[in-house]
C-alpha positions as CSV (number, residue, x, y, z in Angstrom):
1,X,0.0,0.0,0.0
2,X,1.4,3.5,-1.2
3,X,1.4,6.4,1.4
4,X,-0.9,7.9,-1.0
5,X,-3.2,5.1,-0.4
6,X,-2.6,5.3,3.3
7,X,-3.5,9.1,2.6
8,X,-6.6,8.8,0.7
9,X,-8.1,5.6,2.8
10,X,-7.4,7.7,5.8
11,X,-9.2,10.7,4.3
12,X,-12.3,8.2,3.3
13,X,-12.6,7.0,7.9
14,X,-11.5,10.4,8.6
15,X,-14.5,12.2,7.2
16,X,-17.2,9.7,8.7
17,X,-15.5,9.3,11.4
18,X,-15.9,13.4,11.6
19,X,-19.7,13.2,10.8
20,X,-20.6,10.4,13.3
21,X,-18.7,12.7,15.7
22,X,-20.2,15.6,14.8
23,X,-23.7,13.6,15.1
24,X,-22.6,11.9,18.4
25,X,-22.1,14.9,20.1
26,X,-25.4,17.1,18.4
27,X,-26.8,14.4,20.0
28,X,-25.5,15.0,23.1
29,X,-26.7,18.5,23.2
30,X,-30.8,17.8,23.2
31,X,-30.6,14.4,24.7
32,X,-28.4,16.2,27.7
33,X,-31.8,18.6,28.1
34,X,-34.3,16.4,27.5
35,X,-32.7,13.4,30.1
36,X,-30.3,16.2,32.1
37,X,-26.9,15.1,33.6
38,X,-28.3,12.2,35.9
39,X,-30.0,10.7,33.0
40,X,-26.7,10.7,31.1
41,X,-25.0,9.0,33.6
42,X,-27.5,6.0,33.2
43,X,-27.4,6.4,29.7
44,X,-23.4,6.4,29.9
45,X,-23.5,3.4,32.1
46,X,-25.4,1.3,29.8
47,X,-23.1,2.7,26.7
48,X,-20.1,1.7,28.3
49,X,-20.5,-1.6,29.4
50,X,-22.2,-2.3,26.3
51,X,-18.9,-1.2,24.4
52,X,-16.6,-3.6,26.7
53,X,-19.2,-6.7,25.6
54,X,-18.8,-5.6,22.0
55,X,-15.2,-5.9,21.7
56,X,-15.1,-9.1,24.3
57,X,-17.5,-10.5,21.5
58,X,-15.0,-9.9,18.5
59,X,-12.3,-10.9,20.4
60,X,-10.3,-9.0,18.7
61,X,-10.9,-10.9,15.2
62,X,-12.0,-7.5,12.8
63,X,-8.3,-6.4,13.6
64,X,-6.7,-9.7,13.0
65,X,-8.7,-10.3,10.1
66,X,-8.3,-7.0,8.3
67,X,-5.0,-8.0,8.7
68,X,-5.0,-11.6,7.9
69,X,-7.0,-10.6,4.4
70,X,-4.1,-7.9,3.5
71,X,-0.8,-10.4,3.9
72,X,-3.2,-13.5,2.0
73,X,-3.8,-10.6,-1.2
74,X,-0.3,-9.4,-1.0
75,X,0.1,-13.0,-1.3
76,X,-2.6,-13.8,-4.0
77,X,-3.9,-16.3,-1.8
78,X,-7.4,-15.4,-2.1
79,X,-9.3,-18.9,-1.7
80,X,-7.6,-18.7,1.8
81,X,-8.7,-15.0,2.2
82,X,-12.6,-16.1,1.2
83,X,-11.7,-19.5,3.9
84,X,-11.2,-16.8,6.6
85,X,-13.4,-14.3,6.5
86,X,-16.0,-16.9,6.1
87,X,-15.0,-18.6,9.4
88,X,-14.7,-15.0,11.2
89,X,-18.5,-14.3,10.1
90,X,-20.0,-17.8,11.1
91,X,-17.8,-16.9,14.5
92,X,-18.9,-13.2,15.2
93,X,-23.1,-15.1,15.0
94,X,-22.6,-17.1,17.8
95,X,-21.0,-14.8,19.2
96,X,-23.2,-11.9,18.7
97,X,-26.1,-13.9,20.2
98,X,-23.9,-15.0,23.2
99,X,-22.9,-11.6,24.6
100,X,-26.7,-10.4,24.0
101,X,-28.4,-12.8,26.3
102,X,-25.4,-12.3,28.8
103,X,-25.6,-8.8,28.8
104,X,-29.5,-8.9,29.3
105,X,-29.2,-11.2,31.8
106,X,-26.4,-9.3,34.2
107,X,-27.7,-6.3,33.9
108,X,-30.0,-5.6,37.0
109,X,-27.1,-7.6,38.6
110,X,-24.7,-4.2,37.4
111,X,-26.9,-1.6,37.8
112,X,-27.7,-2.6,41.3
113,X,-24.2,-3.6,42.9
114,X,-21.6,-2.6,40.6
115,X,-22.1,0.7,38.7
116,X,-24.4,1.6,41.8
117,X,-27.5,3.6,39.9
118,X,-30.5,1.0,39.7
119,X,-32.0,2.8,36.9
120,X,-29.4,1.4,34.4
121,X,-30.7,-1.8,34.3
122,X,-33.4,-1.0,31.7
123,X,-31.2,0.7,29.6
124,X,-28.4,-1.7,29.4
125,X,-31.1,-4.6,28.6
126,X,-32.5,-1.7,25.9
127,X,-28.8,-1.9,24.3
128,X,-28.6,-5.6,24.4
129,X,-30.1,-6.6,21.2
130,X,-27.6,-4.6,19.4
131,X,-25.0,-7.4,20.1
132,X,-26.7,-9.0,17.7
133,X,-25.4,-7.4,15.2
134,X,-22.4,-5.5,15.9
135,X,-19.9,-8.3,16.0
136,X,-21.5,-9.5,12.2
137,X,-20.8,-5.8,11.1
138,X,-17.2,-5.4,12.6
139,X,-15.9,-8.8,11.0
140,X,-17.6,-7.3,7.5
141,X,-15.7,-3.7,7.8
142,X,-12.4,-5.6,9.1
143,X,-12.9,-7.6,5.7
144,X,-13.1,-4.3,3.4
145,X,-10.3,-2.9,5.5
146,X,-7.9,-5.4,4.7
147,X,-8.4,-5.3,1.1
148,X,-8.0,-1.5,1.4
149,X,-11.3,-0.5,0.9
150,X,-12.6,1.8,3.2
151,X,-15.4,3.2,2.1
152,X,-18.3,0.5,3.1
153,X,-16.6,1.0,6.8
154,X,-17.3,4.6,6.6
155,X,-20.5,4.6,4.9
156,X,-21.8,2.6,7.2
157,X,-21.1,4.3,10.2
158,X,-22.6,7.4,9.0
159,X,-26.1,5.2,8.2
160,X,-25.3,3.9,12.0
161,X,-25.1,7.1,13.7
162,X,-28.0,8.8,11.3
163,X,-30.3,6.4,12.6
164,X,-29.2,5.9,15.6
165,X,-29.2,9.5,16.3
166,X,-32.7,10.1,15.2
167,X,-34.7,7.2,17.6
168,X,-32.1,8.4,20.5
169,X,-33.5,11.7,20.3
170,X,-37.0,10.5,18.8
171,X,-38.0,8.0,21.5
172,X,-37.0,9.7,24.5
173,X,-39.2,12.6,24.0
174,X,-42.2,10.7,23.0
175,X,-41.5,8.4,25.8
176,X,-41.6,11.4,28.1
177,X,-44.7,12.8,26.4
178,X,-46.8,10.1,27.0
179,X,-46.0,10.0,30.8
180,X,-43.2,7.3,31.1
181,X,-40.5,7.9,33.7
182,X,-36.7,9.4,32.7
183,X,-35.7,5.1,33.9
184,X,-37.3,4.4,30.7
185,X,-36.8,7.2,28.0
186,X,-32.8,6.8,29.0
187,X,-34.0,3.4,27.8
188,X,-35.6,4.5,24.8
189,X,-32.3,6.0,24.0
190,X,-29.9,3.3,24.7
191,X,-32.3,2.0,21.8
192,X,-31.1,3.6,19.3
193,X,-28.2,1.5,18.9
194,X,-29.8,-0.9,17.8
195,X,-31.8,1.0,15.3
196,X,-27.8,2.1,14.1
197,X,-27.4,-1.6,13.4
198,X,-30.0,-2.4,10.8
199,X,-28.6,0.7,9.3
200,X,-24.9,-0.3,9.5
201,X,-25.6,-4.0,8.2
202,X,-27.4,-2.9,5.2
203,X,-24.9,-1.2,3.7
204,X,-22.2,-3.6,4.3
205,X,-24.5,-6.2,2.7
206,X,-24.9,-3.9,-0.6
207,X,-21.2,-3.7,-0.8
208,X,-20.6,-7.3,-0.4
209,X,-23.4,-7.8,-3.2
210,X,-21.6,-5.5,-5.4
211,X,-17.9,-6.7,-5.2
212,X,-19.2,-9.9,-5.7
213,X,-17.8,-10.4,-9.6
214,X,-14.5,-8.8,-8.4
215,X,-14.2,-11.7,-5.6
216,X,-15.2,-14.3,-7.8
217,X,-12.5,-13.1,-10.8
218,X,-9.9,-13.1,-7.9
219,X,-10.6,-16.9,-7.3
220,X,-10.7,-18.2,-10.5
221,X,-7.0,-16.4,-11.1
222,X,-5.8,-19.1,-8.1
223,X,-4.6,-22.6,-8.7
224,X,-4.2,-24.8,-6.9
225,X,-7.0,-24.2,-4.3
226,X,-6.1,-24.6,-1.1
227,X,-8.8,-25.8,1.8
228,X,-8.2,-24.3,5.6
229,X,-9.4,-26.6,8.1
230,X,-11.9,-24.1,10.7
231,X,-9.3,-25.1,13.1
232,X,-6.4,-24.1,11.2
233,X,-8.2,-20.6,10.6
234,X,-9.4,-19.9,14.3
235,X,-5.7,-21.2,15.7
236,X,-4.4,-18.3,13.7
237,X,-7.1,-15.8,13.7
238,X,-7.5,-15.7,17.7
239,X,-3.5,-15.7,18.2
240,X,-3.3,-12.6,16.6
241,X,-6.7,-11.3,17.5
242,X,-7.1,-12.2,21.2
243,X,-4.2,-9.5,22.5
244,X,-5.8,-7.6,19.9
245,X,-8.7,-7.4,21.7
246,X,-7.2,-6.8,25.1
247,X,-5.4,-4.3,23.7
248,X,-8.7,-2.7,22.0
249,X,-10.2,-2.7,25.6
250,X,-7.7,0.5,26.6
251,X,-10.6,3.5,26.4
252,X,-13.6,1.3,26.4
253,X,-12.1,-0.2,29.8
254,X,-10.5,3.1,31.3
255,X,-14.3,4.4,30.7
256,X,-16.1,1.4,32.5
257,X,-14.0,1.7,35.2
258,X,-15.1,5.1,35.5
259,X,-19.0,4.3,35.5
260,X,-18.6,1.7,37.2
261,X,-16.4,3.4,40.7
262,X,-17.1,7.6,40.2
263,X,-20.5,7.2,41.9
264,X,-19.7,5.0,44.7
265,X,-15.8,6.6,45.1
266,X,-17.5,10.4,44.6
267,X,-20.8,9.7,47.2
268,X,-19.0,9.9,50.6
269,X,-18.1,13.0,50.0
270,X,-21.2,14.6,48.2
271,X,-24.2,12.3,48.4
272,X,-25.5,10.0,45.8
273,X,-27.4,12.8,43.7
274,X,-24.4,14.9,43.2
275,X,-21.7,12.3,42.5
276,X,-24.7,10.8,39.8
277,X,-25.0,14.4,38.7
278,X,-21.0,14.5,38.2
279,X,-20.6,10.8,36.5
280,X,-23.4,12.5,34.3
281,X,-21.2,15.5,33.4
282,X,-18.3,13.4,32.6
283,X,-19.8,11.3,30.3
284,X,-22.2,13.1,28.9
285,X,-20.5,16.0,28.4
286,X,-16.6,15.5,29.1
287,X,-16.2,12.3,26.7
288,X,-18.4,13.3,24.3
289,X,-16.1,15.8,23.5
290,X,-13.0,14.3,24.5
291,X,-13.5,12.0,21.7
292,X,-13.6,14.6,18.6
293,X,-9.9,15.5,18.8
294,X,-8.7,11.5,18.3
295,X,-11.3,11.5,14.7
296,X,-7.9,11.0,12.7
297,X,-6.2,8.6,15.0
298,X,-9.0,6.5,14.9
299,X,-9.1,6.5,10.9
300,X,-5.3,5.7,11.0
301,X,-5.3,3.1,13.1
302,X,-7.9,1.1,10.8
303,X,-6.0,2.3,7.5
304,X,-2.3,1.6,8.9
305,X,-2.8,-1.5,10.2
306,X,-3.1,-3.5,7.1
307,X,-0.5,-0.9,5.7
308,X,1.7,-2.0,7.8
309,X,1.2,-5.7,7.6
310,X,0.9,-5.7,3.8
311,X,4.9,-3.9,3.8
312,X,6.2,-5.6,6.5
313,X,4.9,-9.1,5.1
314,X,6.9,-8.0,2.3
315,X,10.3,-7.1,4.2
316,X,9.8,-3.5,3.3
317,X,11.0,-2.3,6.7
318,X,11.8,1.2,5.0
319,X,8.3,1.8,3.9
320,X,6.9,0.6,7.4
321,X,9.4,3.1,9.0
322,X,7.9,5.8,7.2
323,X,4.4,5.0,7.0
324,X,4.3,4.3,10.4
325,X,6.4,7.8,11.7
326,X,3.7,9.9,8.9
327,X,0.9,8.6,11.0
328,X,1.8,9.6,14.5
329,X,3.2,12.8,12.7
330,X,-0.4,13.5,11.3
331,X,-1.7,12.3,14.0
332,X,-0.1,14.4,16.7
333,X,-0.3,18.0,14.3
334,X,-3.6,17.7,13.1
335,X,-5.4,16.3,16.5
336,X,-3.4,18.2,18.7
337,X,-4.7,21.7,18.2
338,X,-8.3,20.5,18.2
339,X,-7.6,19.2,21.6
340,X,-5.9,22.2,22.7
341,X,-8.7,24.6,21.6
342,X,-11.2,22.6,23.3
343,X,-9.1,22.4,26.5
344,X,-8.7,26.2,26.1
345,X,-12.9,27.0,25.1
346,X,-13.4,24.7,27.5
347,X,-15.9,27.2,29.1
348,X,-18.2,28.9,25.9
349,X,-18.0,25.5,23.8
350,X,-19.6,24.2,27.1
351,X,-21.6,27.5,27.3
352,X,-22.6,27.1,23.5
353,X,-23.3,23.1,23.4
354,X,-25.1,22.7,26.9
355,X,-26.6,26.1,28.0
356,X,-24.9,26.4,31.3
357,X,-20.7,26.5,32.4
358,X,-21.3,23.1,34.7
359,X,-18.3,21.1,34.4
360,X,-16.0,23.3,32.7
361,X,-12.9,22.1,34.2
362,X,-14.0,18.7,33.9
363,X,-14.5,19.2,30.2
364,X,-10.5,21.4,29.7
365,X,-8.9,18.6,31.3
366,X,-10.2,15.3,29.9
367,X,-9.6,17.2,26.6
368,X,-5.8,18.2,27.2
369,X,-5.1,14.1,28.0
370,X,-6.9,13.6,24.7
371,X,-4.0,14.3,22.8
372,X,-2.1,10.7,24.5
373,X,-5.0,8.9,24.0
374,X,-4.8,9.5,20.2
375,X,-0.9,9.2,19.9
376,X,-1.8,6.0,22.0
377,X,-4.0,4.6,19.6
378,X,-2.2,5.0,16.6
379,X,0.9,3.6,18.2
380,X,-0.5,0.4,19.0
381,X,-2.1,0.2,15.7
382,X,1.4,0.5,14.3
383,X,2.4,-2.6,16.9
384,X,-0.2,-5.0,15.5
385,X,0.3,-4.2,12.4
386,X,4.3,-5.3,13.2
387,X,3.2,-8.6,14.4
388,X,3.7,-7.5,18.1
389,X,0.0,-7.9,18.9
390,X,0.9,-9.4,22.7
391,X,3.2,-6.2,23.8
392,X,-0.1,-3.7,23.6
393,X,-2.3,-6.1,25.2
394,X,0.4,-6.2,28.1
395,X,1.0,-2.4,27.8
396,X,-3.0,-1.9,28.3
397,X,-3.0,-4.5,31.1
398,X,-0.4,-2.3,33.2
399,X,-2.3,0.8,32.1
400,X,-5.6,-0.7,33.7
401,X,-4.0,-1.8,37.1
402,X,-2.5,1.9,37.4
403,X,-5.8,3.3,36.3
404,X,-7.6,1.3,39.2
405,X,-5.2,2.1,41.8
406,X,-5.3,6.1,41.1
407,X,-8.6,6.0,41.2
408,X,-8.8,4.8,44.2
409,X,-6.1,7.3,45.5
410,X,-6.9,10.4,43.8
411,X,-10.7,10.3,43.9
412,X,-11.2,11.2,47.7
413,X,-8.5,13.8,47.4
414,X,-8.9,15.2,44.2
415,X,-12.4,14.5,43.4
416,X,-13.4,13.9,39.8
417,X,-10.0,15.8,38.6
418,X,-8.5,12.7,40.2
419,X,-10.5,10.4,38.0
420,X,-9.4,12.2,35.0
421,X,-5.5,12.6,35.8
422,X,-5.1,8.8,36.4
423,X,-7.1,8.3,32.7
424,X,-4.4,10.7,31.4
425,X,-1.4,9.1,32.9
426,X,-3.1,5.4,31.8
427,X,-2.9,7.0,27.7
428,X,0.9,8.0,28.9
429,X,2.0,4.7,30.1
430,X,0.3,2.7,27.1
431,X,1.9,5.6,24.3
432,X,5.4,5.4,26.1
433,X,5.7,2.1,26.4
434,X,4.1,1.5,22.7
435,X,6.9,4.3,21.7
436,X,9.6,2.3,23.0
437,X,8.6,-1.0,21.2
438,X,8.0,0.3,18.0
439,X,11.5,2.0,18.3
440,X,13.6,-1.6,19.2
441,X,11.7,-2.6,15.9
442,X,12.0,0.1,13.2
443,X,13.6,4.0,13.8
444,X,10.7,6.5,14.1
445,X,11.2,9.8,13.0
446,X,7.6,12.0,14.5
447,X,9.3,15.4,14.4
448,X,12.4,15.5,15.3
449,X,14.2,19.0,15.4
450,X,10.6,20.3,14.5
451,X,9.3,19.8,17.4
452,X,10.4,23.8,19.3
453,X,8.1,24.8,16.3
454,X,4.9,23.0,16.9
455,X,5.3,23.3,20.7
456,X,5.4,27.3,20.0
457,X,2.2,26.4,17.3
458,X,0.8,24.8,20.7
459,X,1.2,27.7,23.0
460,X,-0.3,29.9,20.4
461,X,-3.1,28.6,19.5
462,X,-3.9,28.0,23.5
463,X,-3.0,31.9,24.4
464,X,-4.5,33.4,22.0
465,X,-7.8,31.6,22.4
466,X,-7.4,32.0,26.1
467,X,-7.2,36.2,25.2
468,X,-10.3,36.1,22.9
469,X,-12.3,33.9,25.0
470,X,-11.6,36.8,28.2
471,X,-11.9,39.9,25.9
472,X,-15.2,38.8,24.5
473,X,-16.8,37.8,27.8
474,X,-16.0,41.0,29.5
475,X,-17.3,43.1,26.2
476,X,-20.5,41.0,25.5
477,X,-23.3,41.6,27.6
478,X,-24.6,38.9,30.0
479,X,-27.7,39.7,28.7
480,X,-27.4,38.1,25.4
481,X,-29.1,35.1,25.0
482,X,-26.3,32.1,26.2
483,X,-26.2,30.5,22.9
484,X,-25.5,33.7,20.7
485,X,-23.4,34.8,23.5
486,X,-21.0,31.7,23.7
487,X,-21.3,31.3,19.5
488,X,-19.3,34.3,19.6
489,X,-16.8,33.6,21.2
490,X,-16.3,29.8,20.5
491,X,-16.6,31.1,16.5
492,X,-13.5,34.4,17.2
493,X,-11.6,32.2,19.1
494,X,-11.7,29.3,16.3
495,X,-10.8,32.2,13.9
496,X,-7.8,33.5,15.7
497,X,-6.7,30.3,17.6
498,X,-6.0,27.8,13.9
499,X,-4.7,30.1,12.0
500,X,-2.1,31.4,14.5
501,X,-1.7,27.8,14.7
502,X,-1.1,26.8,11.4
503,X,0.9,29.9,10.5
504,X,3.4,29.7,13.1
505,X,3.4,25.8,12.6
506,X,4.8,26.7,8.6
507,X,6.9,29.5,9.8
508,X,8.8,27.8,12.5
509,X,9.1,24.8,10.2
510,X,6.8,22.6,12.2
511,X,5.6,20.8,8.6
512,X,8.0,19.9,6.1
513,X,8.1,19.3,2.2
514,X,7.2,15.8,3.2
515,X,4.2,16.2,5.2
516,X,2.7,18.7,2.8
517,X,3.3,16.1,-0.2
518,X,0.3,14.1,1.0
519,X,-1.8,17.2,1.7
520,X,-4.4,18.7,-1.4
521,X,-2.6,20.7,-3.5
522,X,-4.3,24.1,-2.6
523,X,-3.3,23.5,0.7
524,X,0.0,23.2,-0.5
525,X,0.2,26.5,-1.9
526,X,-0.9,28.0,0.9
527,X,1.3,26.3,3.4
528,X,4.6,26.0,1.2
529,X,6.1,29.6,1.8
530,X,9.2,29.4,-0.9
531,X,6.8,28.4,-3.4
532,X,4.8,31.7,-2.1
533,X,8.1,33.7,-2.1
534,X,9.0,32.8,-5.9
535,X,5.7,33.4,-7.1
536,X,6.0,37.0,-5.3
537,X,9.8,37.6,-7.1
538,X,8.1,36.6,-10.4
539,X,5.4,39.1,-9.8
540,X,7.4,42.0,-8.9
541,X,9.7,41.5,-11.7
């Protein structure tokens, strides 16, 4: 796979990756009103245990097989390509039906003893059904991925979060109309995953119906055919995908163990209702946005993972050494400043989104650590697609044990800002040790002597938004309405924090002729300042 292949495949899970965000967190905005914080906890309980289940289901095996599928068509081995995927669907069934029925069956179990708030119950038995599903649809994109096809992954999550989007905002509010409690509209909510999956699974099926010739002109090209015992294929499929799973388990885990301890860790010192109140904020609120910033390093670590395995199945450890330092490169520039502007807005984009300045801080700081958690995630994609899938399962396994223990520290002493510092230093350990395992394998190269100019890039983007976010809330009267008020200055803050950004990122050398290769060539133009200086001699002469 070319870099510009990496680039554009990227590009294709970037964008839906930004427009499920973008929908994930609108979402957040009216469901937040219409269910308030404490509703949002339930509903972030339910989310989050659901999300461990889902990747306990896969076990890993959309990773492994994405990967699996790029080394066998490197290979032209394609009857073994069809051989696997067809045992990693027929797997992800049973599976799908198993973790269901478990997670309707623990749940009042949960709500009650572990996660503490006996309302979750009904919405994590709401979410249940969309097991069903889910582990079908993951082994389907992790097929399309490893052939380097990436657009039925991101078309589909866009018809995923459109519809369920619409029935979690839908069914609440006429669940609340016709006189049903909050316990049940969160439920109504939780539904709308499973409305997501019809939506999700049809599209993969229309892409499968229309790559069908191409598949079967890939087999007939193949002779001899080979047969893969089920056992052969599952022995190889779950060594690789079993740590991949662990290792997938990093954010979905760090989050359950937050719903499942804040409430009970958080009550001694301010009652049940407020520590509900505050799981509410952090979830609803806190991690919705928490998770825009890591968009790109989410859509590299699906597009360089078979990347990687595809050059280093080929011995093309100079390839894999670039691809893999472009990635945390792009990843760290481009997801950094988003981070850093919602860490320093923290306050209107709250303002702007929710209608009231509750949980600020909570918001500003589980944004700043945002910025590990992507370079995290890339890294390890970078690992597994190296063939070291058992160092970030162990990395994530220290991570976790650290994660529990600070919790248990910080919380009584630093309240919730203690539950968020030991979720940052969990993305550090993970990154670091990722880092140095990577390095022992292939050299890296993220930005070497560039990196005084995007730390000045950093500063400046977060001072001057920091100046027009005070100037503007002294000038504007607090008798705007909030949302006009806090659109102002979220909007004048955008417009002087990324281009001071940007500018001082090109004028201190912070992206090279390299980076800017990969970029559209408009872009170029405007970010390549010798071409901009020749073009100004020319003119003048």
């Amino acid at each position: 796979m070319s870099k510009n292949a990496l680039i554009r495949g990227t590009l294709i899970l970037t964008a839906a990756a930004l427009v499920t965000r973008v929908l994930g967190v609108a979402q957040r905005i009216p469901l937040q009103r219409i269910l308030d914080d404490a509703g949002m906890a339930t509903y972030g309980i339910a989310y989050n245990i659901y999300g461990i289940l889902l990747i306990i289901a896969t076990v890993g095996i959309p990773s492994a097989l994405s990967k699996q599928i790029a080394e066998y068509h490197a290979l032209g081995q394609f009857h073994e390509a069809r051989q696997t995927y067809q045992a990693s669907r027929d797997f992800s069934i049973v599976a799908g039906v198993a973790a269901a029925l478990l997670l309707y069956a623990i749940a009042p179990y949960y709500a009650m003893y572990i996660s503490h708030d006996p309302e979750s119950a009904l919405a994590i038995r709401a979410i249940a059904p969309a097991l069903l599903l889910f582990p079908l649809i993951s082994i389907m994109r992790g097929y399309f991925q490893g052939l380097q096809f990436m657009s039925p992954t991101g078309l589909s999550q866009v018809s995923e979060q459109i519809l369920r989007v619409g029935v979690a905002l839908l069914l609440p509010l006429y669940l609340l109309s016709a006189g049903y409690s909050r316990e049940v509209a969160v439920a109504g909510a939780s539904f709308g995953a499973v409305a997501g999956s019809f939506g999700a699974i049809a599209v993969m099926i229309y892409f499968f119906q229309k790559t069908k010739i191409k598949r079967e002109e890939e087999l007939a090209q193949q002779e001899p055919i080979s047969t893969l015992s089920r056992k052969q294929i599952y022995k190889k499929l779950l060594r690789t995908a079993i740590p991949i799973s662990l290792a997938s388990t990093a954010i979905p885990f760090i989050y359950f163990i937050d719903s499942s301890t804040v409430i009970s860790l958080l009550k001694p010192h301010m009652g049940f209702l407020e520590a509900k109140n505050t799981l509410g904020i952090l979830t609803g609120r806190a991690q919705a946005l928490a998770a825009i910033p890591p968009i790109l390093a989410i859509a590299l670590s699906s597009a360089v993972l078979p990347a990687v395995a595809s050059a280093y199945s080929n011995r093309n450890m100079d390839q894999v050494s670039q691809m893999s330092s472009l990635s945390l490169r792009l990843t760290l520039v481009t997801g950094a400043p988003l981070a850093l502007y919602l860490t320093a807005a923290a306050f209107p984009v709250n303002g702007l989104l929710f209608g009231n300045l509750e949980g600020s801080w909570v918001i500003a700081a589980l944004c700043l650590g945002s910025i590990f958690q992507m370079m995290m995630m890339t890294s390890m994609a970078i690992l597994q697609g190296l063939g070291k899938t058992t160092l970030p399962m162990w990395h994530v396994f220290a991570a976790i044990i650290v994660k529990w223990g600070l919790n248990l520290a910080l919380a009584p002493w630093l309240g919730i800002y203690g539950i968020i510092l030991s979720t940052t230093v969990s993305f550090v350990i993970i990154f670091s040790l990722n880092w140095m395992a990577i390095q022992r394998l292939v050299p890296l190269k993220i930005l070497s002597e560039r990196w005084p100019g995007f730390l000045l890039s950093a500063i400046g983007l977060m001072v001057s938004v920091g100046f027009v976010h005070l100037g503007l809330e002294a000038w504007i009267s607090s008798a705007w309405p909030v949302f006009v008020r806090y659109g102002l200055i979220c909007l004048a803050a955008a417009l002087v924090g990324f281009p001071i950004y940007f500018g001082l990122l090109v004028y201190k050398d912070g992206i090279n002729a390299e980076d800017m290769a990969y970029l559209p060539r408009r872009l170029q133009r405007i970010f390549n300042k010798e071409e901009r200086v020749e073009k100004k001699r020319a003119n003048e002469l």
